[in-house]
VOGUSE-291221 format. One record per residue: x, y, z of N, C-alpha, C, O in turn; residue in three letters. Coordinates in steps of 0.05 Angstrom, whole numbers, padded with zeros to 5 digits, always signed. Each point is the difference from the previous one (the first is absolute). Layout:
// residues N
XYZXYZXYZXYZALA;...
This chain:
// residues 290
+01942+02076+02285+00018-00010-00021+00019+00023-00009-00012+00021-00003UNK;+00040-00021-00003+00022+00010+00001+00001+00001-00044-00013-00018-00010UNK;+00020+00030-00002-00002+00001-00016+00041+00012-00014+00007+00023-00001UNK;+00008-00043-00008+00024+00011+00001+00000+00002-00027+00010-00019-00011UNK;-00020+00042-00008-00004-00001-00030+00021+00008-00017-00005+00011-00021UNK;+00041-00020+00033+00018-00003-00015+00030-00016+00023+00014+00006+00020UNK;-00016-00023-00034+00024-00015+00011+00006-00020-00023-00015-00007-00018UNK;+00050-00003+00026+00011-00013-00019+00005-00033+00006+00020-00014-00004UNK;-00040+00009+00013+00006-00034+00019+00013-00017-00014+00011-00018+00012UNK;-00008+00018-00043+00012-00020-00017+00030+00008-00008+00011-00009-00020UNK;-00001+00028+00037+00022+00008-00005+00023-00014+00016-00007-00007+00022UNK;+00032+00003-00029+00010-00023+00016+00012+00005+00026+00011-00016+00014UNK;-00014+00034-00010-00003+00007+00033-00004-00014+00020+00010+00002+00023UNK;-00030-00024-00034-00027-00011+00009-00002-00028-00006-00018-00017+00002UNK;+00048+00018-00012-00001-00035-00016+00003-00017+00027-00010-00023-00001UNK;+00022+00031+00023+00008-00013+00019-00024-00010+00022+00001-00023+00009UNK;-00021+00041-00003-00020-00008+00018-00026+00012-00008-00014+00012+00017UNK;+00007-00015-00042-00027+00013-00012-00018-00002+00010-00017+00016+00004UNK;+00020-00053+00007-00021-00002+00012-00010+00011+00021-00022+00012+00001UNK;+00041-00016+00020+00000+00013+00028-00009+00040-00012-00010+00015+00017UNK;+00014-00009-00033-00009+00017-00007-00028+00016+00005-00008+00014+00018UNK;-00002-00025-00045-00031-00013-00007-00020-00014+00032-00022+00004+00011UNK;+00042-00018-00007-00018-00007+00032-00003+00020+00024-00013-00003+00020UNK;+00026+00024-00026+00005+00032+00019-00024+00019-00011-00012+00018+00013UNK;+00008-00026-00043-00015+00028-00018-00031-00022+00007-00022+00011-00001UNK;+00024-00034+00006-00033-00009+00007-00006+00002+00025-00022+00007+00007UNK;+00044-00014+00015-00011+00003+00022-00004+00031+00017-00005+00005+00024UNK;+00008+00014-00048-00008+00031+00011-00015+00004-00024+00002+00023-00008UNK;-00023-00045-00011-00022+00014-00019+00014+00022-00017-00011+00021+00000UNK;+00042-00023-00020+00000+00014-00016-00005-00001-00025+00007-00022-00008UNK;-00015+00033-00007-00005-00017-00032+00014+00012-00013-00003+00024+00005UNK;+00023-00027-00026+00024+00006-00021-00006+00010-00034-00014-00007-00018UNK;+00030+00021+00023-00004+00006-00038+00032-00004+00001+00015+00013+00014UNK;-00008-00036-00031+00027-00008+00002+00003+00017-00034-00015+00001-00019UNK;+00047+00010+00025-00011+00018-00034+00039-00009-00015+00023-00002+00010UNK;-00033+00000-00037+00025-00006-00010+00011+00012-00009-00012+00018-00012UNK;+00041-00018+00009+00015+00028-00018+00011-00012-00033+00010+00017-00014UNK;-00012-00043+00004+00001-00006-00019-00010-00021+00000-00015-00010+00016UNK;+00026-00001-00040-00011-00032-00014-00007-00015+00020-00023-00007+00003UNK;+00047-00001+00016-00004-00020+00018-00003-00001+00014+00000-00024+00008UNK;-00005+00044+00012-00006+00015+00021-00030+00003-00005-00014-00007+00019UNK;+00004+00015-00039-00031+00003-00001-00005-00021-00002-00016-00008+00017UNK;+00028-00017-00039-00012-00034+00004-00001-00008+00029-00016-00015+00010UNK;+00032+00026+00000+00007-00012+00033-00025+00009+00011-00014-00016+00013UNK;+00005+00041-00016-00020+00008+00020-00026-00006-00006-00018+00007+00014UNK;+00015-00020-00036-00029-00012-00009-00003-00025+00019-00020-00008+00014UNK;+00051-00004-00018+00000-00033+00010-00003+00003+00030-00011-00019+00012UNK;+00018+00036+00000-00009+00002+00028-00016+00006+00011-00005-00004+00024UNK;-00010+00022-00049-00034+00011+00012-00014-00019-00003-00018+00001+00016UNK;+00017-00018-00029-00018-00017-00010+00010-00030+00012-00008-00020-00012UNK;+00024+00017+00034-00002-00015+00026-00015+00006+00024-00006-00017+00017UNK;-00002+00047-00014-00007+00002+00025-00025+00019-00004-00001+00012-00022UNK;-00017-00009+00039-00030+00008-00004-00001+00029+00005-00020+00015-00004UNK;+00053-00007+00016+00004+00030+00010+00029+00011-00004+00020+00009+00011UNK;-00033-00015-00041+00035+00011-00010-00020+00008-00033-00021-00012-00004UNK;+00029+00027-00013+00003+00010-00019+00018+00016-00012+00017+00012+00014UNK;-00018-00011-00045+00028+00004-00013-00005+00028-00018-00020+00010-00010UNK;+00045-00003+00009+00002+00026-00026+00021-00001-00013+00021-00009+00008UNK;-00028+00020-00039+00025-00022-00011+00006+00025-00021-00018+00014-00009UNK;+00054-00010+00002+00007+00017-00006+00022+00011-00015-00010-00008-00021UNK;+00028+00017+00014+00026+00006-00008+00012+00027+00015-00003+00023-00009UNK;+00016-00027+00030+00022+00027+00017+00010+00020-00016+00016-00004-00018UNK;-00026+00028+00025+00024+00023-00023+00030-00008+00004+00019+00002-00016UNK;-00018-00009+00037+00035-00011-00008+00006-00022-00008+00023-00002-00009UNK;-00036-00015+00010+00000-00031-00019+00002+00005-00036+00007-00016-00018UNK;-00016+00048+00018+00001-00006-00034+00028+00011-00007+00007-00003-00024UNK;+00010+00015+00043+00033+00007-00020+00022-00026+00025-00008-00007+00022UNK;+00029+00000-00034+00022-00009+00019+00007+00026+00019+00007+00023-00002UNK;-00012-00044+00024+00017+00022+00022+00002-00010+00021-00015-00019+00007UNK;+00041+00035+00014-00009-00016+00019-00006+00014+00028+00004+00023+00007UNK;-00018-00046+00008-00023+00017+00020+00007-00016+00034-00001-00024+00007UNK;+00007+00047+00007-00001-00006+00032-00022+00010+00009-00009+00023-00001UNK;-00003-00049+00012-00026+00023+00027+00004-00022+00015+00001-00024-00007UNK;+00004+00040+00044+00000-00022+00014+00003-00027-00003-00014-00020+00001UNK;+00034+00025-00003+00019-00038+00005-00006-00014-00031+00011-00020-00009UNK;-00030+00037-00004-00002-00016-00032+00020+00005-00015+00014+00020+00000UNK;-00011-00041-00017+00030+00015-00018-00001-00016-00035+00010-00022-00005UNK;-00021+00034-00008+00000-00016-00030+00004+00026-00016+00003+00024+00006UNK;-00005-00039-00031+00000+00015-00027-00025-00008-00020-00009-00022-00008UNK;+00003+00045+00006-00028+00001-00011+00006-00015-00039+00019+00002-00016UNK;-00035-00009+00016+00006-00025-00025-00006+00026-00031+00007-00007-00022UNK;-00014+00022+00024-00013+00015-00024-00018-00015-00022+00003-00004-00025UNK;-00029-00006+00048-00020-00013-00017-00012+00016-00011+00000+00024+00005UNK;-00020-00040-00032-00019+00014-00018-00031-00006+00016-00003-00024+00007UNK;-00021+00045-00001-00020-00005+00001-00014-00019-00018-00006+00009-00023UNK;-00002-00042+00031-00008-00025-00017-00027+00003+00003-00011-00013+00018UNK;-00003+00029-00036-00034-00005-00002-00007-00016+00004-00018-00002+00017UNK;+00027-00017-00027-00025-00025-00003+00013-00017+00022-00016-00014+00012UNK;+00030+00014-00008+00015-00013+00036-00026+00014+00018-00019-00012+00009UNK;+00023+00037-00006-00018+00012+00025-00037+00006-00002-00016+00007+00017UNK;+00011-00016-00052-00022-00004+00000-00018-00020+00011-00020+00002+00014UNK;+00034-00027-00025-00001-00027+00014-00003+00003+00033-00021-00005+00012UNK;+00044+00012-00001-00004+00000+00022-00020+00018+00018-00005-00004+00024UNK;-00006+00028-00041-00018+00004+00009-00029-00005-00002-00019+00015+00007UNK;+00020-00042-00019-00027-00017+00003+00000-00012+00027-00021-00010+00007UNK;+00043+00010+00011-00006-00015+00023-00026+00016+00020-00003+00024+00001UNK;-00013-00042+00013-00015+00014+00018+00004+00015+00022-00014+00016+00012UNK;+00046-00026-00008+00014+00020+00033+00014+00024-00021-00007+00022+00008UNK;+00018-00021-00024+00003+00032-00015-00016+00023+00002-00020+00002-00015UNK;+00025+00014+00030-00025+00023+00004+00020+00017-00007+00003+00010+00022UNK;+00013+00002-00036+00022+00024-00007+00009-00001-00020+00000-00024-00007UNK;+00010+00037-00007+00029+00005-00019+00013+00018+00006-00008+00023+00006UNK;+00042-00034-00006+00016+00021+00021+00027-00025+00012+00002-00023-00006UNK;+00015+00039+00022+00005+00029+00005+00005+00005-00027+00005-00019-00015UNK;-00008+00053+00002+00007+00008-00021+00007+00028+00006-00009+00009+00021UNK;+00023+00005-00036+00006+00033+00009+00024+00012-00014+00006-00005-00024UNK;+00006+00022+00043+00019+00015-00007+00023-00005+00032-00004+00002+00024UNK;+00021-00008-00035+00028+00003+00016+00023+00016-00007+00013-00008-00019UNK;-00006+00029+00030+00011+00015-00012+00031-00015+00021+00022+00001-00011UNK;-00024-00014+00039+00020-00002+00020+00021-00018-00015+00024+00006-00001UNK;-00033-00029-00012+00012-00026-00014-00001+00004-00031-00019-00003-00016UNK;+00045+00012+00013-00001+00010-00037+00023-00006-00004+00016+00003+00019UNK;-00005-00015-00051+00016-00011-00007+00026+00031+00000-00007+00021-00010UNK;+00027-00022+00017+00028+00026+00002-00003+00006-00025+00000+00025-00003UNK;-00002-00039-00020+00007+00006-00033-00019+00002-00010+00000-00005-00024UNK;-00027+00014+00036-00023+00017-00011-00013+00020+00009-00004+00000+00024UNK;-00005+00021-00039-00006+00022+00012-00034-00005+00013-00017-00015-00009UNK;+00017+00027+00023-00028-00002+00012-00023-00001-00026-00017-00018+00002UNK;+00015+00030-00021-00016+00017-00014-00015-00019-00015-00024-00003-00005UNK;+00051-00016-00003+00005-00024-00018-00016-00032+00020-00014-00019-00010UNK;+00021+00023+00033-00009-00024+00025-00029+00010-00007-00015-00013-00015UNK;+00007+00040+00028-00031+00008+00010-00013-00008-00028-00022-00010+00005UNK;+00027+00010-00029-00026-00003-00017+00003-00030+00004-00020-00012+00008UNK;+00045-00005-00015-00002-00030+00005-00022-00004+00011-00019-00003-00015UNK;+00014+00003+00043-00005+00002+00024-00042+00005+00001-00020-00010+00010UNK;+00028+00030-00030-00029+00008+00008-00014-00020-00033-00024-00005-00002UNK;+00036-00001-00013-00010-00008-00021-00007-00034+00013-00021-00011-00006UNK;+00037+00000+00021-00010-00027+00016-00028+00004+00011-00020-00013-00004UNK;+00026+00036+00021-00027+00006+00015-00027-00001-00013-00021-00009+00010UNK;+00026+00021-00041-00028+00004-00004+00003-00027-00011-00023-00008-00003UNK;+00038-00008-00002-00011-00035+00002-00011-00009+00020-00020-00014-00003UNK;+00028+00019+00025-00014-00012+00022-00026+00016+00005-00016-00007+00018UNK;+00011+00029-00035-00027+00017+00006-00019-00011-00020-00024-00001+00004UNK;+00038-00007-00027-00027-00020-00017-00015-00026+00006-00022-00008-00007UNK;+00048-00004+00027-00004-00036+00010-00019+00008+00014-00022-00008-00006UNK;+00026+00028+00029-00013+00002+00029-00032+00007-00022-00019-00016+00006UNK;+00013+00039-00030-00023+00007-00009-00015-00022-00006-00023-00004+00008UNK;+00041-00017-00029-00012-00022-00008-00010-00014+00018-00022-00007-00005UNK;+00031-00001+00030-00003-00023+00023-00014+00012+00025+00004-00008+00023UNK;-00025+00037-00031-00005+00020+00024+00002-00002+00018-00016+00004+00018UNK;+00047-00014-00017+00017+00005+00025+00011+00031+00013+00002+00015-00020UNK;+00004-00003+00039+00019+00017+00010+00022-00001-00005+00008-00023-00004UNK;+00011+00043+00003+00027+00001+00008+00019+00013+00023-00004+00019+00015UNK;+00027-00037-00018+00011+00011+00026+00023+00004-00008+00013-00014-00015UNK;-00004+00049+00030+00011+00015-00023+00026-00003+00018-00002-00010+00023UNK;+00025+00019-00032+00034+00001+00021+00002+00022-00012-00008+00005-00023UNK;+00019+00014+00042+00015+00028-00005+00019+00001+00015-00002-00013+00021UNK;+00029+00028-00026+00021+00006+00013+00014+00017-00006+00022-00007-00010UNK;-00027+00032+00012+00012+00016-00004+00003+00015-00027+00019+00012-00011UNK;-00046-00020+00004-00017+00006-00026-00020+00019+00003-00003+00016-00018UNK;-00013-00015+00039-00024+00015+00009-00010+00022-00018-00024+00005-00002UNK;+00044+00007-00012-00016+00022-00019+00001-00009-00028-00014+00011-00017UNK;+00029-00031+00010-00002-00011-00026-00019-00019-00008-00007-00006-00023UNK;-00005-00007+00053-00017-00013-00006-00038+00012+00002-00021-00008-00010UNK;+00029+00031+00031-00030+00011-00001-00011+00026-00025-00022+00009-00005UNK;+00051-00005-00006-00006+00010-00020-00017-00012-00023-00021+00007-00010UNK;+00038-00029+00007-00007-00022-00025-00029-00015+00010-00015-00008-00018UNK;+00010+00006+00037-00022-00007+00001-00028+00018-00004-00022-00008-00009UNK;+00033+00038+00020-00014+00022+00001-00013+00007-00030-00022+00011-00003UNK;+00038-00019-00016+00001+00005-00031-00012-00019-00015-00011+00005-00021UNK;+00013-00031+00031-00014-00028-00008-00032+00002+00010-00020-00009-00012UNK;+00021+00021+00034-00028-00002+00013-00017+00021-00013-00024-00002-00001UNK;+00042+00030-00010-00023+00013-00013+00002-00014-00036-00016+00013-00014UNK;+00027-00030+00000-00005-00012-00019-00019-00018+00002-00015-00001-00020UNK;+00009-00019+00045-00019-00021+00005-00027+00009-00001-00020-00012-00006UNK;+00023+00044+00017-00031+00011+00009-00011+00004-00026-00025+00001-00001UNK;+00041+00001-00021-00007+00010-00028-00015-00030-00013-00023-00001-00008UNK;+00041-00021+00007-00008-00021-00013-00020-00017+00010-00020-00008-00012UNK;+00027+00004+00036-00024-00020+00016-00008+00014+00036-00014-00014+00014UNK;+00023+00034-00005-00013+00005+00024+00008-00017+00023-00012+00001+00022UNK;+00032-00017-00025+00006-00017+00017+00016+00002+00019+00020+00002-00014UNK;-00010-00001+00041+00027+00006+00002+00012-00028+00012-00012-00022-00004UNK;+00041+00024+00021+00015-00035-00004-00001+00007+00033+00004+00020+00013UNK;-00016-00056+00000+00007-00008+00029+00017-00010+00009+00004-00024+00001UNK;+00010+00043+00009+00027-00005+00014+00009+00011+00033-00007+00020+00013UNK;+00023-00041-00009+00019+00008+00024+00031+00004-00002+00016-00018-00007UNK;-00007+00046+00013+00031+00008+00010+00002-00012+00021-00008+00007+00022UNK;+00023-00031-00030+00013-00012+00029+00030+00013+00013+00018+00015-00009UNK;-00022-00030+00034+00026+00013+00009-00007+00040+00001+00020+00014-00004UNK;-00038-00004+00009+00005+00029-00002+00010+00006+00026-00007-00006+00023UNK;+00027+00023-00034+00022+00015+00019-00004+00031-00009+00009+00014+00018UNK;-00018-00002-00038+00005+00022+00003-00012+00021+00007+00004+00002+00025UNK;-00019+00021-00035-00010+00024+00020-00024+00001-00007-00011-00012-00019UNK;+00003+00030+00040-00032+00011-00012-00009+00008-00029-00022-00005-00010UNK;+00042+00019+00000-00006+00012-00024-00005-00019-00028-00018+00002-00017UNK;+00045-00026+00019-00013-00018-00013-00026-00026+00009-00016-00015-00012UNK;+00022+00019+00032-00034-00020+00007-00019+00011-00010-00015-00014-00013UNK;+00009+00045+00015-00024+00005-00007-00004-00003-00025-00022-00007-00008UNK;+00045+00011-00013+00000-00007-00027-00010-00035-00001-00022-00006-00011UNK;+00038-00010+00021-00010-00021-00014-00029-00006+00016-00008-00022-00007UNK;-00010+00036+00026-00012-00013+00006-00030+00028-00016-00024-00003+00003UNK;+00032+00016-00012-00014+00009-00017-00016-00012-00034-00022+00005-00011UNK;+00050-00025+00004+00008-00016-00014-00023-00027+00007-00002-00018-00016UNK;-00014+00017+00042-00011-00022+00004+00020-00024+00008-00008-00021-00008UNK;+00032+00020+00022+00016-00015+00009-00010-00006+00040-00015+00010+00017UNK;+00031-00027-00020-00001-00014+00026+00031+00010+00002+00014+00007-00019UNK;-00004-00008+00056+00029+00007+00006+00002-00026+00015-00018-00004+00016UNK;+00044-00021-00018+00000-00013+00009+00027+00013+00026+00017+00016-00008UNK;-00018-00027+00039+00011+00005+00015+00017-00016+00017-00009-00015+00017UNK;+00035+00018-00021+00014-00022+00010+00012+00000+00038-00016+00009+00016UNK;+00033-00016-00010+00020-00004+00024+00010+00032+00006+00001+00013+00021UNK;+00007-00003-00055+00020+00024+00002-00015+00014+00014+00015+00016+00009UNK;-00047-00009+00002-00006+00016+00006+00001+00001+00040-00007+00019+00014UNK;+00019-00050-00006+00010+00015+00020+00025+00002+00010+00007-00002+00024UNK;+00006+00005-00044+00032+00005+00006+00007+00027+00014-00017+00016-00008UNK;+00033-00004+00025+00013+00022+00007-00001+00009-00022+00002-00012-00021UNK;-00007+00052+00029+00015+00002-00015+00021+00009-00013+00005+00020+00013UNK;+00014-00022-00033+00033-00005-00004+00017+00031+00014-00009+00023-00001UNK;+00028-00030+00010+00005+00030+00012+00017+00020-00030+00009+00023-00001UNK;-00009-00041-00016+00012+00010-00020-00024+00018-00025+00005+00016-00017UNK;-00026-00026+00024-00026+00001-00013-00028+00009+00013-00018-00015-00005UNK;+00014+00032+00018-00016-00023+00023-00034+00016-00011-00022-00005+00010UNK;+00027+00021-00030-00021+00018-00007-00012-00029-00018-00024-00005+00004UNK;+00037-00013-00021-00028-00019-00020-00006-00020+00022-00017-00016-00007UNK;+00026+00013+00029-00013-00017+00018-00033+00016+00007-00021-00011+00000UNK;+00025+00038+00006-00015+00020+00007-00022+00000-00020-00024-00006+00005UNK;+00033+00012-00029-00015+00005-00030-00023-00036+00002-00024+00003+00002UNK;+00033-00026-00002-00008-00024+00004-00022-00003+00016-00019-00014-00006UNK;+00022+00029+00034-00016-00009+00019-00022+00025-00003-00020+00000+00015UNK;+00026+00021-00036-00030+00015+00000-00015-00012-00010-00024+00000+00005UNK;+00044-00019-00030-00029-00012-00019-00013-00026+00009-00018-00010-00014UNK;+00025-00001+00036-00009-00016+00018-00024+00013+00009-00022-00011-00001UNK;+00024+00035+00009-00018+00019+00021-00025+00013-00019-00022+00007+00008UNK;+00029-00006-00028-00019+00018-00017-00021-00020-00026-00021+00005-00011UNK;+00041-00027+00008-00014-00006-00028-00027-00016+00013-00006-00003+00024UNK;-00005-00004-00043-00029-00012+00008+00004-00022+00006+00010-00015-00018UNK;-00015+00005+00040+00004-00036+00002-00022-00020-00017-00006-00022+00008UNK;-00003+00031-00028-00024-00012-00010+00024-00004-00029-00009-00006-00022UNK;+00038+00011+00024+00017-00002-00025+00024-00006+00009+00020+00008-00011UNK;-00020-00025+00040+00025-00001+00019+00004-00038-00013-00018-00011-00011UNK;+00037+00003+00014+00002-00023-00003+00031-00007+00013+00019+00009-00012UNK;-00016-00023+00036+00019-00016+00008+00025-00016-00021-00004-00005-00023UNK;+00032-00001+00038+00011-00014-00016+00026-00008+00013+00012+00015+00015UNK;-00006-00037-00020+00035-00002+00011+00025+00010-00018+00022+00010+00004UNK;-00037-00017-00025+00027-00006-00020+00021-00024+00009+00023+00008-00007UNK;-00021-00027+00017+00005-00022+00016+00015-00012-00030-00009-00004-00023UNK;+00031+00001+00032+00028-00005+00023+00012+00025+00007+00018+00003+00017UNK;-00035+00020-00034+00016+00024+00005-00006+00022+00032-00003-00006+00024UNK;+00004+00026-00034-00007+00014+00028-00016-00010+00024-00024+00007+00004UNK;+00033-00017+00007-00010-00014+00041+00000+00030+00009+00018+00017+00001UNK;-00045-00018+00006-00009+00019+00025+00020+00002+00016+00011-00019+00012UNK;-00006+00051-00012+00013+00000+00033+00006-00017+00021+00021-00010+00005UNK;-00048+00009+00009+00000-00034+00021+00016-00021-00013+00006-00020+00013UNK;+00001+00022-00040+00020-00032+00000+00013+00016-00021-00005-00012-00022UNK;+00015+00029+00018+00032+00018-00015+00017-00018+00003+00004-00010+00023UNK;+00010+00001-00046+00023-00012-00003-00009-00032+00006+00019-00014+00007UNK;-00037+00004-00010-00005-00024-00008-00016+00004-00028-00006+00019-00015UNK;+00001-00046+00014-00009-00018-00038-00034+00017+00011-00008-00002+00023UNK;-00007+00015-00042-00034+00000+00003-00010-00010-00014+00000+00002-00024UNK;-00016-00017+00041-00029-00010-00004-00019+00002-00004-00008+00018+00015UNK;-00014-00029-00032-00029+00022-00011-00010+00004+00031-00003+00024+00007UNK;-00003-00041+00009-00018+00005+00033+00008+00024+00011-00012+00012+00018UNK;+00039-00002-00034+00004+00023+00029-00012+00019-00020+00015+00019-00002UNK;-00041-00017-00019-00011+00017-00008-00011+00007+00031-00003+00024+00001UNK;-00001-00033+00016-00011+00012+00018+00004+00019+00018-00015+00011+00016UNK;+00050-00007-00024+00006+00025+00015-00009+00022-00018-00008+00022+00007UNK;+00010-00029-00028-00014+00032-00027-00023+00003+00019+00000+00019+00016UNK;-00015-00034-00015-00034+00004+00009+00011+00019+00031-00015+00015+00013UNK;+00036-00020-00008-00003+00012+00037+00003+00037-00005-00012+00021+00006UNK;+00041-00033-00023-00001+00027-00003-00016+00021-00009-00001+00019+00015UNK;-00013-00020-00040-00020+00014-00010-00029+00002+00013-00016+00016-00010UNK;+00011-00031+00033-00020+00003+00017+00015+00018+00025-00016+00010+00017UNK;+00046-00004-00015+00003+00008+00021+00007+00038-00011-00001+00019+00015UNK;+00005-00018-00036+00005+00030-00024-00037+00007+00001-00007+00022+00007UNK;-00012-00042-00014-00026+00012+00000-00004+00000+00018-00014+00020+00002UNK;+00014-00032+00025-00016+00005+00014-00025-00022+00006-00022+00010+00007UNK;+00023-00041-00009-00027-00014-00010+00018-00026+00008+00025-00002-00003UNK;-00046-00023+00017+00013-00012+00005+00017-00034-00037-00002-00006-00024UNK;+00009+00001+00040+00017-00016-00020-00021-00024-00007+00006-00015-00018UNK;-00025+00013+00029-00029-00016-00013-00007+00016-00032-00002-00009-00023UNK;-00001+00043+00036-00011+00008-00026+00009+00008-00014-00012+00014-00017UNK;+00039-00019+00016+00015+00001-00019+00005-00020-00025-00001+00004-00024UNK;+00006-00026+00038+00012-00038-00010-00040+00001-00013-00006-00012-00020UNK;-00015+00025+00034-00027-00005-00025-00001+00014-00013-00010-00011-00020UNK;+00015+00039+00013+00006+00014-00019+00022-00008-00018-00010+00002-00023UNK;+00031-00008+00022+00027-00014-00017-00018-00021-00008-00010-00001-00022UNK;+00007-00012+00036-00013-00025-00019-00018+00004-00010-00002-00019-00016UNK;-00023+00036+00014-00024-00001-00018+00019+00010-00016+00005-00017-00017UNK;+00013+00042+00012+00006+00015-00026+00014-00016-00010+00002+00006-00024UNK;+00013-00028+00029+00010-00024-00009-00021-00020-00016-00001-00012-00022UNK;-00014+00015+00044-00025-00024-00025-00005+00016-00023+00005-00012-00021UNK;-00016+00047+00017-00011+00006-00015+00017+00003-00016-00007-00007-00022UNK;+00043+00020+00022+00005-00008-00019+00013-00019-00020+00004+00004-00024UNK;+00001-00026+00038+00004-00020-00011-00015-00021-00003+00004-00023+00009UNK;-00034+00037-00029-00023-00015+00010-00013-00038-00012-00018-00016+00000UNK;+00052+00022-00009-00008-00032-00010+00000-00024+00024-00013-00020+00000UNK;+00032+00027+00019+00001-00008+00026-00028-00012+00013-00001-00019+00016UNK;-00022+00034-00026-00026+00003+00010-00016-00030-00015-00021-00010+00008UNK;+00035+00003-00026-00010-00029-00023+00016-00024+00001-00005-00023-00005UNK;+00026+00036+00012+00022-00031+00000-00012-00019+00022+00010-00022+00005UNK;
């Protein structure tokens, strides 16, 4: 079993042949964490986990969903609405039984409004977060964190939170950095932190002749980090594996992540796709009751 523990299936990408979709992600055994970036987007992904026996949801508010702005990624093209984080909207919804997350939540430093200074965005930004860090406490759920080009603002702030937690209750927070793209130096931080690194498509891209050292930096931490904290991912509609660059992605081609990272360790792509998925069950262990 294939485990694709971030994709956006309710996104309208997908309005056209969802189904034919979904009938691709069962007939290769994948199971979904469909995850939302706001209001309706997270309603969306409850309503679709809770049609199918191998689909589950994470439900959330986007660091760029909370200022107006507007945002290109691959062929996407809107303006981010500058919603407010709705407690009691995402509490509710996380009574559902396919909700195993709270998230995406983070820091985006890439998508920021021109007429604000960073300084002013980053506390916004991180003050949402620790909303989504009380829902996820209350509902002992995980979180799933977005970074972009934040990496030291966010392992700081956590670094400082985590020695306040040790003081009050000894606890620390379960989470996954999805999408990680960046180097060794911060992996080892967040996985010191007790994090999971989720792993997308990007990791088998060329790499850039303009860049070609964070392609390099990427594929050490493929090579080094512990697979017992590895977790698969598409990010689906976004980054398509290499093997299908420049088309729409799909959660199934989580399976090229699995090729690759079995072909960087050394191990075949069996023991990989069972390692991703146990660390998938364990940390999103509500998965284990629904």
């Amino acid at each position: 079993m294939l485990f694709d523990s971030h994709c956006h299936l309710q996104f309208r990408a997908y309005d056209e042949d969802r189904g034919e979709v979904i009938r691709r992600c069962q007939e290769k055994g994948v199971v979904l964490n469909i995850v939302g970036t706001q209001s309706d987007t997270s309603r969306m992904a409850v309503e679709l986990a809770e049609q199918y026996d191998n689909m589950y949801a994470t439900i959330g508010l986007h660091p760029i969903q909370e200022h107006v702005v507007a945002v290109e990624e691959e062929g996407s093209s809107f303006t981010s609405r500058g919603e407010a984080f709705d407690t009691a909207l995402y509490d509710e919804l996380a009574q559902s039984k396919k909700v195993i997350a709270i998230g995406e939540t983070g820091l985006d430093r890439f998508h920021v409004p021109a007429d604000q200074p960073w300084a002013e965005v980053v506390e916004k930004q991180w003050a949402v977060f620790q909303q989504h860090a009380v829902l996820a406490q209350k509902n002992d759920l995980p979180l799933v964190i977005h970074v972009r080009d934040a990496h030291e603002e966010m392992i700081g702030r956590l670094e400082d939170q985590k020695i306040e937690r040790s003081r009050d209750q000894g606890s620390g927070m379960r989470a996954v950095v999805h999408c990680y793209t960046s180097n060794w130096m911060h992996a080892q931080q967040y996985l010191d932190l007790g994090f999971y690194l989720g792993l997308t498509g990007v990791i088998t891209f060329p790499p850039k002749k303009t860049d070609p050292q964070s392609q390099l930096d990427l594929l050490e931490v493929v090579k080094k980090m512990p697979l017992d904290r590895m977790l698969v991912e598409t990010d689906a509609p976004f980054l398509a594996p290499q093997a299908y660059r420049g088309d729409r992605c799909e959660p199934w081609m989580v399976e090229e992540v699995v090729k690759k990272i079995a072909e960087v360790r050394g191990l075949s792509a069996e023991e990989v796709e069972k390692a991703t998925t146990e660390n998938a069950r364990r940390l999103f262990a509500k998965m284990m009751s629904s």
